[in-house]
C-alpha positions as CSV (number, residue, x, y, z in Angstrom):
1,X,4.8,10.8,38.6
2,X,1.8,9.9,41.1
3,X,1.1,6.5,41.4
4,X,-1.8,4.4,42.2
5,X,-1.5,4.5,45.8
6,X,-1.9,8.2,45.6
7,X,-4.6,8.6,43.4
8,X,-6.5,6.1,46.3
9,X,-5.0,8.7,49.3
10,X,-6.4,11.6,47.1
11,X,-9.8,10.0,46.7
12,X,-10.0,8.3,50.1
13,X,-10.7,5.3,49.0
14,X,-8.8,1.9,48.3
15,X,-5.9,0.7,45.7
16,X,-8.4,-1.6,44.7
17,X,-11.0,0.4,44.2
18,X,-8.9,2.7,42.1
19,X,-7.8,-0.6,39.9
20,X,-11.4,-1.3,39.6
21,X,-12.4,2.3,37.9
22,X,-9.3,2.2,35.5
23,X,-10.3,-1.0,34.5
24,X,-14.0,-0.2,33.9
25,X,-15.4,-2.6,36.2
26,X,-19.2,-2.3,36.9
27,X,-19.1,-2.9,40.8
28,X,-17.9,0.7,42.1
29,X,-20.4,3.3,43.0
30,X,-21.0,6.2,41.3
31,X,-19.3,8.1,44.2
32,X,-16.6,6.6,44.3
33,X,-15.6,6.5,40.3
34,X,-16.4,10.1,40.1
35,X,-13.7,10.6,42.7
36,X,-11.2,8.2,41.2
37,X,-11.7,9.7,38.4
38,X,-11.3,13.5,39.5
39,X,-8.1,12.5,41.8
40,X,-6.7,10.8,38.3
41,X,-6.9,14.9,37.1
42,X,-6.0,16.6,39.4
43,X,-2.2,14.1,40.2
44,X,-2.4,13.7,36.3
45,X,-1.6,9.8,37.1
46,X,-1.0,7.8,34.2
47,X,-1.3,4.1,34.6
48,X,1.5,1.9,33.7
49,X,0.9,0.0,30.3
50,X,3.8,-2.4,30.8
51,X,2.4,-3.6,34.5
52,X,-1.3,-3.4,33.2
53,X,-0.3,-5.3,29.7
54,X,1.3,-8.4,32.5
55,X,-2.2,-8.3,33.8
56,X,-4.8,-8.4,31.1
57,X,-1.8,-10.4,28.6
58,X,-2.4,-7.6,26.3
59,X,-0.4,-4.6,25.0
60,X,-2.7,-3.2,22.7
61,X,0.4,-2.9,20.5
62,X,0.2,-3.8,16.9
63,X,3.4,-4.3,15.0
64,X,4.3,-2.8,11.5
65,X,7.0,-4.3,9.4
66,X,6.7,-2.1,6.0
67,X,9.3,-2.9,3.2
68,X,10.6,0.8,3.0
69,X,9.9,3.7,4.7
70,X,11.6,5.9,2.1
71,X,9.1,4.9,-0.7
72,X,5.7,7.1,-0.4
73,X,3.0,4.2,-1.4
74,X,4.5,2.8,2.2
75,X,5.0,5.6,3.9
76,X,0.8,6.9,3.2
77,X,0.0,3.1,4.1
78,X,2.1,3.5,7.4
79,X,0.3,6.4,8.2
80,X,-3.3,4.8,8.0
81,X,-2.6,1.9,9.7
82,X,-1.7,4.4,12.3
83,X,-4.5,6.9,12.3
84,X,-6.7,3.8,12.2
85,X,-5.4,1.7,14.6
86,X,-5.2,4.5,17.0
87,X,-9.1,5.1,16.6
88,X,-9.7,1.3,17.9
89,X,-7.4,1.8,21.1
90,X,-4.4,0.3,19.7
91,X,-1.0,1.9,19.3
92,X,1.4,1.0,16.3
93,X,5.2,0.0,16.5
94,X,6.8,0.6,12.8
95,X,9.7,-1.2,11.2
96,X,11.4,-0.6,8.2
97,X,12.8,-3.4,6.5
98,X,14.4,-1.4,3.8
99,X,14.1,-4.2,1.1
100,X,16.0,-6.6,3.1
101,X,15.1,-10.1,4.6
102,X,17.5,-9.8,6.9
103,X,16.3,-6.6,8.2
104,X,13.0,-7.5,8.1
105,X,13.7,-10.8,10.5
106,X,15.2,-8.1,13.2
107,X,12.1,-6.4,13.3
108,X,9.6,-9.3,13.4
109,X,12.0,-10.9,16.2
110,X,11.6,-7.7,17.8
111,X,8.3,-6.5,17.8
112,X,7.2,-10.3,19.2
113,X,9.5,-10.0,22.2
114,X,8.0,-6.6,22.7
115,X,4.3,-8.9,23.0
116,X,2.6,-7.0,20.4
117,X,-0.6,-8.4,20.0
118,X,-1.1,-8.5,16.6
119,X,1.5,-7.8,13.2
120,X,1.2,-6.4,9.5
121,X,3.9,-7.4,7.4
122,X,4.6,-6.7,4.1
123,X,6.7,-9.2,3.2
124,X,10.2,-8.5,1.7
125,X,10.0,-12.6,0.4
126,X,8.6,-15.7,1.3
127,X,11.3,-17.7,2.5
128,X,12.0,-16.4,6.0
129,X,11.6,-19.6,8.1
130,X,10.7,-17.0,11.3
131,X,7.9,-15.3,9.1
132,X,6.5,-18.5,8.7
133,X,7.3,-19.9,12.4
134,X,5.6,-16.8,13.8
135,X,2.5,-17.1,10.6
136,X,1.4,-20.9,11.6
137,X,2.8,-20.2,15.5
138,X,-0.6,-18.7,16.2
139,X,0.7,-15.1,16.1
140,X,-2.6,-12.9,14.7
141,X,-0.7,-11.4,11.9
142,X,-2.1,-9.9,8.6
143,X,-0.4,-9.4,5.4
144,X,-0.4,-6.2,3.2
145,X,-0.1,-5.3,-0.1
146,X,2.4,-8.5,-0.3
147,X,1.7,-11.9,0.9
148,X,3.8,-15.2,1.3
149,X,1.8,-18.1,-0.7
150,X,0.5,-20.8,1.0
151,X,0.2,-19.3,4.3
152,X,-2.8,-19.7,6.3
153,X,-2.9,-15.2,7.0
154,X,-4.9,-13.2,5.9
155,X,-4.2,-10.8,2.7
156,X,-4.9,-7.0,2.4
157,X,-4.0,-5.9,-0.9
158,X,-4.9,-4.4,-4.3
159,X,-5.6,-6.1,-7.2
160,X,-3.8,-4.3,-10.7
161,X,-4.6,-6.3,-13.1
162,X,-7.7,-4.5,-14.6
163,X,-5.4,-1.3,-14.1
164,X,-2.7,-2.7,-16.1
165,X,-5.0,-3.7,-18.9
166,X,-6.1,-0.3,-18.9
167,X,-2.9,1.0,-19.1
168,X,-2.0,-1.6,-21.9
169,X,-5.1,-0.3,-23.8
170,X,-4.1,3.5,-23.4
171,X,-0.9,3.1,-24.8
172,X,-1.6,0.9,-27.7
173,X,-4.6,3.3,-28.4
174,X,-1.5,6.0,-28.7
175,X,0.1,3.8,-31.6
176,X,2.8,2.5,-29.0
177,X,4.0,-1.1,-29.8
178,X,7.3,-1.7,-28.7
179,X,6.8,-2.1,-24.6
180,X,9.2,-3.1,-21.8
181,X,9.2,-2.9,-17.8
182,X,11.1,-2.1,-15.4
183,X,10.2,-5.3,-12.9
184,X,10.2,-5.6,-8.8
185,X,12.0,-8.5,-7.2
186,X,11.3,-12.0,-8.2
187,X,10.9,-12.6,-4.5
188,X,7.9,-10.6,-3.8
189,X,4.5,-11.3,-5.2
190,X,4.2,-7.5,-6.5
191,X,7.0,-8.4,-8.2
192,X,5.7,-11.3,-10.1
193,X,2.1,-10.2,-10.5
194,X,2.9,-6.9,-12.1
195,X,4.8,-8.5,-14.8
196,X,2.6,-11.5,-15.3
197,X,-0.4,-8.8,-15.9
198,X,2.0,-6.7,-18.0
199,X,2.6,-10.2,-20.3
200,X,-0.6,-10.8,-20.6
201,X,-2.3,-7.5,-21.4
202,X,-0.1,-7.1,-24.1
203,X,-1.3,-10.6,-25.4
204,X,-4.5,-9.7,-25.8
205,X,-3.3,-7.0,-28.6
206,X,-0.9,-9.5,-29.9
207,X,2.5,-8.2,-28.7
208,X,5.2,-10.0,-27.3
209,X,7.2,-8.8,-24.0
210,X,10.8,-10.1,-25.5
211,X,13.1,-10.5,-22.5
212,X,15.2,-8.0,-23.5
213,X,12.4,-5.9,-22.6
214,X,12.3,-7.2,-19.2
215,X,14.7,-5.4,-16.5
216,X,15.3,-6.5,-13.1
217,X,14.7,-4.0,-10.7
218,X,14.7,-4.0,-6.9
219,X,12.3,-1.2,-6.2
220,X,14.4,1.4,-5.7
221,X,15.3,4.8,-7.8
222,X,19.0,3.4,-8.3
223,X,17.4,0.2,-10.5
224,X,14.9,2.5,-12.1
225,X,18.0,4.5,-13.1
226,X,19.7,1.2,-14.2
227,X,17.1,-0.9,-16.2
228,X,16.3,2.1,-18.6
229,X,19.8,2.6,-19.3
230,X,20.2,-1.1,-20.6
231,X,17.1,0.0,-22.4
232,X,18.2,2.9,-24.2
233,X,21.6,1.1,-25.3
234,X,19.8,-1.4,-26.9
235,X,19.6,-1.4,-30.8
236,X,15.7,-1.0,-31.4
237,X,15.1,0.4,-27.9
238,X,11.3,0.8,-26.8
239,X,8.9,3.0,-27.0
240,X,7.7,2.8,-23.4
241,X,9.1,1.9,-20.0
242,X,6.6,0.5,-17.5
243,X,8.4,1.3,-14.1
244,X,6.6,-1.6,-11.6
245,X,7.2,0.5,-9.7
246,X,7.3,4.9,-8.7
247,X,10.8,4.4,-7.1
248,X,11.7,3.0,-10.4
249,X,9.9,5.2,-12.3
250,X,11.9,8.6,-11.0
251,X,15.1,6.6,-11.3
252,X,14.0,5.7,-15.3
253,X,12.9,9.8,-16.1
254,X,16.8,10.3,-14.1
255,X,18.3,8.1,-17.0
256,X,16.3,9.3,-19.8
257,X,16.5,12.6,-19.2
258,X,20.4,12.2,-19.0
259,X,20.8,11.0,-22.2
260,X,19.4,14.1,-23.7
261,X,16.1,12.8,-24.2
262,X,12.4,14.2,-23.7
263,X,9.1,12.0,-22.3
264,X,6.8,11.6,-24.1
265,X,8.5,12.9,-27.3
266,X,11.4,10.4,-27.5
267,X,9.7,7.9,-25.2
268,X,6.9,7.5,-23.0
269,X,6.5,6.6,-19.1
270,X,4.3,4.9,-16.7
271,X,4.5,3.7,-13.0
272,X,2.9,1.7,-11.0
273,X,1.7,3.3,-7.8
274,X,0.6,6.8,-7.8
275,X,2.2,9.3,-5.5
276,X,1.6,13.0,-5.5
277,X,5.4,14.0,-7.0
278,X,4.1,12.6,-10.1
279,X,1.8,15.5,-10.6
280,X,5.2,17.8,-10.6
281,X,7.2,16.0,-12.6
282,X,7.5,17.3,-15.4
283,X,5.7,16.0,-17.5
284,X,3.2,14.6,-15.0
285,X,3.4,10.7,-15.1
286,X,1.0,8.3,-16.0
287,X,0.0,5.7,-13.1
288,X,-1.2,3.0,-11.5
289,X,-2.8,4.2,-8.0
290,X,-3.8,2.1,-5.4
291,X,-6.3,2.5,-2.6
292,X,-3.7,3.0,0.0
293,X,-5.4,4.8,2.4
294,X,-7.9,1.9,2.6
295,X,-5.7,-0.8,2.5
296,X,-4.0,0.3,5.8
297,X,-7.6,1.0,7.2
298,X,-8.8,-2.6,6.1
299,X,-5.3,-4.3,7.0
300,X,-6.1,-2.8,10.8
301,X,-10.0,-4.1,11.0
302,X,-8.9,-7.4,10.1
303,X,-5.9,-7.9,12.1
304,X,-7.9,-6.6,15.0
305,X,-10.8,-8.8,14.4
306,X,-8.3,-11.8,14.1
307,X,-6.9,-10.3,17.9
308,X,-10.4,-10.2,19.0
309,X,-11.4,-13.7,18.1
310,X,-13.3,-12.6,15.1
311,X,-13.0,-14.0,11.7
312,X,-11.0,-12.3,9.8
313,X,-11.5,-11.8,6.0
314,X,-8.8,-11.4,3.2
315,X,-10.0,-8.3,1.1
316,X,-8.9,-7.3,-2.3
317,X,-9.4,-3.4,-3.7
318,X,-9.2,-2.5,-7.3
319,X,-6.3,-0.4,-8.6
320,X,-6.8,2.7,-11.2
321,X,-5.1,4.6,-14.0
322,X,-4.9,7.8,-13.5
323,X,-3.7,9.3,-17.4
324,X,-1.3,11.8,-17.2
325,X,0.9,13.4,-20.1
326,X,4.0,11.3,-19.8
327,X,2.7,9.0,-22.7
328,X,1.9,11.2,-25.1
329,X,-1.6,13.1,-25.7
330,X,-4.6,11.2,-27.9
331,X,-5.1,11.8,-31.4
332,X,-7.8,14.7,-31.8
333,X,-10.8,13.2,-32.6
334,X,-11.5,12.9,-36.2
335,X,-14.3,15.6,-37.1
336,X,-17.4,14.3,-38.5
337,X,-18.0,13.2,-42.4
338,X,-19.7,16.6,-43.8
339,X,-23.1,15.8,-44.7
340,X,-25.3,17.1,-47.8
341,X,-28.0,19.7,-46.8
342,X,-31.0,17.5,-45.6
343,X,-33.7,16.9,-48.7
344,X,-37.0,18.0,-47.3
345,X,-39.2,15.4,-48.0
346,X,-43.4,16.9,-48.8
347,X,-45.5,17.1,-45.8
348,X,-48.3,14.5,-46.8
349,X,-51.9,16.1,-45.2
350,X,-54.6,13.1,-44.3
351,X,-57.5,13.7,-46.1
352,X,-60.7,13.5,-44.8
């Protein structure tokens, strides 16, 4: 690889000088940048991040802790913070902390030893004292699509609770009344906000959530599976599941569909968080999509702004239902009352 001292040989000119150019610095004629800058072509030198980053104290390295790389909703979100950190000059370091704390610690340990400059975390629970070292330690660090309450950072997330009312309204417009979830775990906030929305949408139609309704899930396919299983044993089983989440959900349609049983026929199934399988399941599944693409795009602005010594600002998306056929299809609308011929009434002439 050439170096620096040969890209100055090449261009006649000194190490200095060269150091100057790559650094953009406004007191080098216009000679002698354009033949830094050709020398830099021809050797194709490439300066050395780690000794540059020693310099300036930055890496332009952002850090990515996601909760698991296996689930899509993270895997399209890991992917935009990517494609958009990379269009603001800053290159992303991704770990997966596969629903674990533990796992997640490694990575945050790691990726700050590595002098990221900034993180996104999604957090797998709030308790991790070095999350909350490195959160109020003055790392610039940005939660998304989970948070850790009480923590001065800044949130990126989507908010379902509208989308959950909607979806509480579709199925009870489908004569559904007997409802019951599938929830994420009780340490995440995802986990408690789904079924808190779930609760109360179906309050506002007067229906209970009876805690045999309620299944403890961890947001994989294997709880999914699980959950619905207790379901279906039970003696007046329900009518829906509500999977928190689209692990879940495939893991619920594994169950169901191995005791012999058909969706929507013998029971109907929603999800939270769209992904594209659901358009090939058969049938496609009702869900709850969020913005994701935008989430990871927003997460990266403010984290960068933070890095920057902007203010950063929290920022909240609305979630949608998207209304498949794993419900059940609407009633046909009722046709019209038939109406008598119309009576003409007698055109009255003014007279003048």
């Amino acid at each position: 690889m050439a170096s620096i001292k040969d890209v100055a040989a090449e261009a006649g000119v000194s190490v200095a000088t060269v150091s100057r150019v790559l650094n953009d610095h406004p007191s080098v004629s216009a000679d002698a940048r354009t033949r830094v800058l050709s020398a830099v072509e021809t050797l194709g030198y490439r300066p050395n991040a780690v000794a540059r980053s020693l310099r300036t104290d930055q890496t332009h390295t952002l850090g990515l802790v996601i909760s698991d790389v296996m689930n899509p909703y993270f895997t399209e979100l890991a992917r935009s913070v990517e494609e958009a950190a990379r269009a603001l000059g800053y290159s992303v370091i991704i770990g997966n902390a596969d629903e674990r704390p533990d796992l997640q610690d490694h990575h945050v340990r790691n990726l700050l030893d590595r002098r990221i400059d900034g993180l996104l975390v999604s957090p797998t629970d709030g308790g991790s004292p070095l999350m909350l070292d490195a959160a109020r330690g003055g790392t610039p660090m940005v939660f998304v699509d989970r948070w850790i309450p009480g923590v001065d950072v800044p949130v990126v997330r989507a908010d379902g609770l509208e989308a959950v009312r909607d979806l509480v309204a579709h199925l009870h417009g489908l004569g559904h009344r007997r409802l019951a979830i599938i929830a994420g775990p009780a340490a995440t906030t995802t986990g408690q906000e789904r079924v808190a929305a779930f609760r109360e949408a179906l309050g506002a139609y007067g229906l209970d959530l009876p805690d045999v309704y309620i299944g403890q899930g961890d947001f994989q396919a294997d709880s999914g599976r699980r959950v619905t299983e207790g379901f279906l044993a039970l003696p007046e089983p329900p009518e829906v599941v509500f999977a928190a989440d689209n692990l879940m959900a495939l893991g619920a349609l594994d169950a169901i569909r191995a005791r012999g049983l058909r969706v929507p026929d013998d029971i109907a199934l929603a999800a939270f968080d769209d992904i594209r399988w659901f358009v090939h399941t058969d049938p496609p599944i009702t869900a709850i999509a969020q913005p994701t693409g935008e989430l990871g795009r927003a997460a990266v602005r403010a984290l960068v702004d933070r890095i920057e010594g902007r203010p950063p600002e929290s920022v909240t998306l609305p979630a949608r239902l998207v209304v498949r056929r794993s419900c059940g299809e609407p009633a046909p609308p009722e046709p019209p009352p038939a109406q008598s011929p119309a009576v003409r009434s007698p055109v009255r002439r003014s007279q003048t």
